[in-house]
C-alpha positions in Angstrom: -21.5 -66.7 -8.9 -20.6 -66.6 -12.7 -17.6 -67.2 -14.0 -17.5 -63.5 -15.1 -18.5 -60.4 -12.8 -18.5 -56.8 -13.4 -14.9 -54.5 -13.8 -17.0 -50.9 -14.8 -18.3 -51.5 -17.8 -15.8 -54.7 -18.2 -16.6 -58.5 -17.9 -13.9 -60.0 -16.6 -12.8 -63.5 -15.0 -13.8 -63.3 -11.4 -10.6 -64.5 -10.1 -9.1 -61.5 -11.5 -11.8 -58.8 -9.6 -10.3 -58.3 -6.1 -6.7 -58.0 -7.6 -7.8 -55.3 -9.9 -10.0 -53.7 -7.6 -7.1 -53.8 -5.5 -5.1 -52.3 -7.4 -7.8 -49.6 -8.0 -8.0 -48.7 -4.0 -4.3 -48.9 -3.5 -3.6 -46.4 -6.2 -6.3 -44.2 -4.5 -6.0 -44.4 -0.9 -3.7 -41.5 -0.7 -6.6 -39.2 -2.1 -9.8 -41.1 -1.1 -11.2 -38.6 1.1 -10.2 -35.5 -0.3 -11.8 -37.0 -4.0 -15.0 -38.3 -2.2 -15.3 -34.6 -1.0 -14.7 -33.5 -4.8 -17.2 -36.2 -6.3 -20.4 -35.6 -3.7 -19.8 -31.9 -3.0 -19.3 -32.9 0.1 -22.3 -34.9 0.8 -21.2 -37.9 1.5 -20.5 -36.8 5.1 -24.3 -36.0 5.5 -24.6 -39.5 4.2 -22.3 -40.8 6.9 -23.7 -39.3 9.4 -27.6 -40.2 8.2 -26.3 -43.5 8.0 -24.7 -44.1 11.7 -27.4 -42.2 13.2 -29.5 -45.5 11.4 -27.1 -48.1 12.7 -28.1 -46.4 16.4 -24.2 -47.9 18.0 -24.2 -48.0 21.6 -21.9 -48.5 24.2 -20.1 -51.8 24.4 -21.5 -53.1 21.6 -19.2 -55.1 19.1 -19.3 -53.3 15.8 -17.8 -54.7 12.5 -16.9 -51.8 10.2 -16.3 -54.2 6.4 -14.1 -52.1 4.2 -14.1 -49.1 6.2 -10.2 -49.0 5.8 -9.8 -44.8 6.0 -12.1 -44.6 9.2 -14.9 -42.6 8.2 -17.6 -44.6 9.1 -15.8 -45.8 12.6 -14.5 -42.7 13.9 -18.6 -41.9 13.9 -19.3 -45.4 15.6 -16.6 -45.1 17.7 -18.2 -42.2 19.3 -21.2 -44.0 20.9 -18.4 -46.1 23.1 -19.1 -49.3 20.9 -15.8 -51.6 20.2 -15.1 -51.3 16.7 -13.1 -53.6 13.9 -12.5 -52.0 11.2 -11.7 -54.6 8.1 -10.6 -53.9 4.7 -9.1 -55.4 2.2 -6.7 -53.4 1.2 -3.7 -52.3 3.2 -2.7 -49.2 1.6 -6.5 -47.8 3.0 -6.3 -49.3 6.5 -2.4 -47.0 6.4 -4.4 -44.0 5.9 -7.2 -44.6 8.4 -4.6 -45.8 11.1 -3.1 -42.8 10.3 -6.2 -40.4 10.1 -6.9 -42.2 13.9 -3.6 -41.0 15.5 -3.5 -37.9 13.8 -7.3 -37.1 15.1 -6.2 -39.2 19.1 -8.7 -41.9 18.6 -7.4 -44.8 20.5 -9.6 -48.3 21.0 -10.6 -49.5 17.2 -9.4 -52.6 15.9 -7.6 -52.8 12.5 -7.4 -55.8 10.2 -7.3 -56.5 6.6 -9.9 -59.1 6.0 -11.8 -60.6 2.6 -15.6 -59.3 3.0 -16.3 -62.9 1.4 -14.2 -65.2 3.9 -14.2 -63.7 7.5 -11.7 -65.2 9.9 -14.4 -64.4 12.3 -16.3 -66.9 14.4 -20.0 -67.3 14.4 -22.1 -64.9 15.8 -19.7 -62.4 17.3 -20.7 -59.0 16.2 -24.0 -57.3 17.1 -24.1 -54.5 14.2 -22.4 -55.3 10.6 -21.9 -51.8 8.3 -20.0 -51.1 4.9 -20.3 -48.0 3.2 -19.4 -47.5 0.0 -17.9 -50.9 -0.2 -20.2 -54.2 -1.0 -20.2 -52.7 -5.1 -16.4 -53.6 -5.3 -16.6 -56.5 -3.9 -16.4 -59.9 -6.0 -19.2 -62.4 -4.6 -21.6 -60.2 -3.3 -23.9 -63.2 -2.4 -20.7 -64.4 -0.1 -20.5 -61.4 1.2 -24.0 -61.3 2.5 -23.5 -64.5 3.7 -20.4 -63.9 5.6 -22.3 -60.5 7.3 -25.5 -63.0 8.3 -22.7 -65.5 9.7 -20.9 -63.2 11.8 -23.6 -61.3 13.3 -25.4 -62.4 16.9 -29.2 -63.0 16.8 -30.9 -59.8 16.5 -27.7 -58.3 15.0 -28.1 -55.8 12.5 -26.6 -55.2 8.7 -26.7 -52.0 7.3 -25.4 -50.9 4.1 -24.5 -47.5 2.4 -24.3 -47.9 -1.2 -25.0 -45.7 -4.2 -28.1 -46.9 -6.2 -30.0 -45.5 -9.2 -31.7 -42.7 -8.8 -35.3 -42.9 -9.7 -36.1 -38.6 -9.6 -37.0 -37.7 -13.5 -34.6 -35.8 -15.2 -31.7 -35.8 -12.0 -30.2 -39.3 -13.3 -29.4 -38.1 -16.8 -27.7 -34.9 -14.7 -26.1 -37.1 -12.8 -24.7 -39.9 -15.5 -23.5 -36.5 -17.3 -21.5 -35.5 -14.2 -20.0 -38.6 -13.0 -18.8 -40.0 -16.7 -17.6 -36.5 -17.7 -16.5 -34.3 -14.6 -15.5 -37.3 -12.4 -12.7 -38.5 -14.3 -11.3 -35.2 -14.8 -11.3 -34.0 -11.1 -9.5 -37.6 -10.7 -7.0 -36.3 -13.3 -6.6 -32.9 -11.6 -6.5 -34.2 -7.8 -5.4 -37.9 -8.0 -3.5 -37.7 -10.8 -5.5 -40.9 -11.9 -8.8 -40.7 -13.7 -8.8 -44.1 -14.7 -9.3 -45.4 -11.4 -12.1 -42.6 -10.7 -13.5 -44.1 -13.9 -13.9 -47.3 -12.6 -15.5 -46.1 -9.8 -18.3 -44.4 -11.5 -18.9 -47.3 -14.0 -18.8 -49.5 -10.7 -21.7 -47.8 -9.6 -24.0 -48.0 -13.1 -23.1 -52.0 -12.9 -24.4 -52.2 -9.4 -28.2 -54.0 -8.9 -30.9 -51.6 -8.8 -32.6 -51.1 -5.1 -35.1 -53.7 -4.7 -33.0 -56.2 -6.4 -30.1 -55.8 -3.5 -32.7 -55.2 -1.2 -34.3 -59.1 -2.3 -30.7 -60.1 -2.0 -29.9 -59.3 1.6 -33.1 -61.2 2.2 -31.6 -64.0 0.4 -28.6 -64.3 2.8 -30.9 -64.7 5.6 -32.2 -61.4 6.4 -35.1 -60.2 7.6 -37.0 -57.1 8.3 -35.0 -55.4 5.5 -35.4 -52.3 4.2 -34.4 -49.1 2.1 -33.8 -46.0 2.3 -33.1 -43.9 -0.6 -31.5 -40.4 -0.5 -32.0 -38.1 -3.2 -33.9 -40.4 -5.4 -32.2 -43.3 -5.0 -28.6 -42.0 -6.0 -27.4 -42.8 -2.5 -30.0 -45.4 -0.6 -29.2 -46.7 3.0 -30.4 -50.8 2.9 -30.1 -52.9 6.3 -31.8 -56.2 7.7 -31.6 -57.7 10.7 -30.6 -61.5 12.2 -33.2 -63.7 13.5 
């Protein structure tokens, strides 16, 4: 890794990304869902559920659910009777999703903050690895990758939810328009924070391109991988497996 990484349209010292990223999520936990509603039009629940339906949970199995702090994706896993940890970074998100848990009766998922980078973990413990929406904020994605291949069993499976670049003509220029001027602004209206909503959206121009991420989960020790892009590539699903 550099000695500089990606802050939106920033370059800043890495050892200064997960505190300020940190910051970021803290100050938006409150309003996560209700904004990710906002931003996608409410898409990104047909996302989720395209997504888990890939990831195919089944009972028993042991699920890790990396920053997955306000529940989404493992209320969804949950369902197939799989154990599930759900690890985030950041406390102020795993509040909300404890929260959202209770408030919805859903008993049996495990909650702990954890560094997507350094897992406490032991070696080949999980049989699925997913993070949605998560591996763009995250400092070292190379470590990352690394720690997902570590912690998964052989013939454990990663799978990944991650905006990309869309490659439909005309719908990226759209889109750019949307997220850089609209975005912020619904941030402003809902949040009460557009700067945070702007990092968001700048997080997502500075993310690689699909076959590039796609060429790095194979460089963690992956195989099989794969993509799947939704609507062009805006949103793509990417997962490998462990040999």
């Amino acid at each position: 890794m550099s000695d500089t990484v990606s802050f939106g349209y920033e370059d800043i010292p890495a050892t200064e990304k997960t505190a300020r990223v940190g910051g970021i999520f803290t100050n938006v936990a409150a309003k996560y869902d209700l904004m990710n509603d906002a931003m996608s039009v409410g898409m990104h629940r047909l996302w989720k559920d395209r997504f888990v339906a890939r990831v195919k949970p089944r009972a028993a199995e042991q699920i890790l659910d990396m920053a997955g702090g306000t529940g989404d994706i493992a209320f969804r896993l949950a369902k197939s009777g799989a154990a599930v940890t759900v690890a985030d970074i950041n406390p102020a998100m795993l509040e909300v999703g404890m929260g959202r848990a209770q408030d919805r009766g859903i008993d049996g998922l495990v909650w702990t903050e954890a560094n997507a980078e350094t897992l406490t973990f032991p070696d080949r413990f999980f049989d699925a690895y997913t993070i949605a929406f998560g591996i763009r904020n995250v400092t070292d994605i190379a470590a990352a990758l690394r720690e997902a291949h570590r912690v998964l069993r052989r013939g454990g499976r990663f799978f990944c939810l991650e905006f990309s670049t869309t490659l439909w003509p005309g719908f990226g220029e759209v889109y750019d328009a949307y997220s850089h001027k609209i975005v912020p602004k619904l941030g402003q209206l809902l949040a009460h924070d557009a700067d945070s909503y702007r990092y968001l959206i700048e997080s997502i121009r500075r993310f690689p391109d699909m076959p590039t991420f796609q060429a790095m989960i194979g460089d963690a020790g992956f195989v099989q991988t794969k993509v799947e892009p939704m609507l062009g590539g805006l949103v793509a699903i990417h997962s490998g497996w462990k040999i």
